[in-house]
C-alpha positions in Angstrom: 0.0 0.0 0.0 1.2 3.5 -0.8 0.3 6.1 2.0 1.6 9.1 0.0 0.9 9.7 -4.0 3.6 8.9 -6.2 3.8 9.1 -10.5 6.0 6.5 -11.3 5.9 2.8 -10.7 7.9 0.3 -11.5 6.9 -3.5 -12.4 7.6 -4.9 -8.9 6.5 -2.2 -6.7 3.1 -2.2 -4.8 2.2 -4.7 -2.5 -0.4 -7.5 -3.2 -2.9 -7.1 -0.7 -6.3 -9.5 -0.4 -9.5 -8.0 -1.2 -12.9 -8.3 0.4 -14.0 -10.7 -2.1 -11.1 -12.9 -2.1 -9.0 -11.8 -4.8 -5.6 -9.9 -4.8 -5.2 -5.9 -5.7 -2.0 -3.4 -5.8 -2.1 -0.4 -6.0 0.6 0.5 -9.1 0.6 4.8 -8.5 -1.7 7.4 -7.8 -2.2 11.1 -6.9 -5.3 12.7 -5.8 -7.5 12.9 -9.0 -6.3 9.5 -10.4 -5.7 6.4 -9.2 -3.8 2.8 -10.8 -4.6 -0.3 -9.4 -3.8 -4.0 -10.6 -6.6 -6.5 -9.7 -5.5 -10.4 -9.5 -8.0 -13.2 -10.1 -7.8 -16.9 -9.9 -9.9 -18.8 -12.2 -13.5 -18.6 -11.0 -12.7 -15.6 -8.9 -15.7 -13.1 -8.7 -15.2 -9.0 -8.1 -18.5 -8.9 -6.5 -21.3 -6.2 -7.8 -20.8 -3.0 -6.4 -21.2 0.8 -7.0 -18.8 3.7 -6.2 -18.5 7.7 -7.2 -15.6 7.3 -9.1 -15.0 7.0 -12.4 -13.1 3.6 -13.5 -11.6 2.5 -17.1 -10.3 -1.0 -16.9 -7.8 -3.2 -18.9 -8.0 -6.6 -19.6 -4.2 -7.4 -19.2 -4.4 -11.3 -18.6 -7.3 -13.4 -19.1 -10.9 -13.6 -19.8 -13.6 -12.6 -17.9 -17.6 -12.0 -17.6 -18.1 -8.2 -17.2 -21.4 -6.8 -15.8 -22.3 -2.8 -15.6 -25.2 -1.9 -15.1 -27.3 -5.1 -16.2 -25.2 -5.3 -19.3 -22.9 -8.4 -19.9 -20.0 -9.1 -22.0 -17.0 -11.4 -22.3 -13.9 -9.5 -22.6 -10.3 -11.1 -23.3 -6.8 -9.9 -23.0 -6.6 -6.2 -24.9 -10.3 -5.3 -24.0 -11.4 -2.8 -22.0 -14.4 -1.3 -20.5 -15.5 2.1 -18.4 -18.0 2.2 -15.6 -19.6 5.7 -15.3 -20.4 6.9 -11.8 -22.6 5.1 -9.5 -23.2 2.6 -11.6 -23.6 -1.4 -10.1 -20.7 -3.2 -11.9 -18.7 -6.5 -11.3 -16.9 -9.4 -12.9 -15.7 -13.4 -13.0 -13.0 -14.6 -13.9 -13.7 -17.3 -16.9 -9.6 -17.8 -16.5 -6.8 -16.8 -14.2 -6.3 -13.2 -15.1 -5.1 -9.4 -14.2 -7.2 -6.5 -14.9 -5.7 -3.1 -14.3 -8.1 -0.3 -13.0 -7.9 3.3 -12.9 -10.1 5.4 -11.0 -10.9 9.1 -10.7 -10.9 11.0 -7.9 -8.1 8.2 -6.5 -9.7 5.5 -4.6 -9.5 6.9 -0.9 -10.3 3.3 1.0 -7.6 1.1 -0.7 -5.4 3.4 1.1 
């Protein structure tokens, strides 16, 4: 976890920490209007529904995986990518062991 904002990252820095729904996330850089976070998922792994104020874009960098926003579903592999607007009820399964990486505006306050 990084306590104070920093620009650059390099591949090995951040720590994985768990996450409430039983997956891994670090946090890659941040400042206070933006926020990078990599998000680690088994096989089967599910980032439960959920809604937040901030804006997130993520990246499919590994895998394949079922995406839901707001009562829309897809199946997005390695290279895809997908936005959630604002408040809206999101989440995602892992169809395969994969990485998405997140990024989030204003920065994610509570994975600090």
């Amino acid at each position: 976890m990084k306590a104070t904002p920093d620009i650059f990252a390099r591949a090995g820095d951040g720590t994985w920490e768990p996450t409430p729904d039983g997956n891994e996330r670090r946090i890659v850089c941040w400042t206070p209007e933006l926020m990078m976070v990599e998000f680690r998922f088994e096989a089967g792994g599910v980032g439960w529904l959920h809604e937040h104020p901030h804006v997130q874009s993520s990246y499919v960098a590994e895998g394949a995986f079922e995406v839901t926003v707001d009562g829309r579903t897809e199946t997005l592999r390695a290279g895809d990518c997908f936005i959630v607007p604002s408040g809206l009820r999101h989440g995602v399964k892992a169809l395969e062991k994969g990485r998405l990486v997140d990024t989030f505006t204003p920065h994610r306050a509570d994975f600090l």
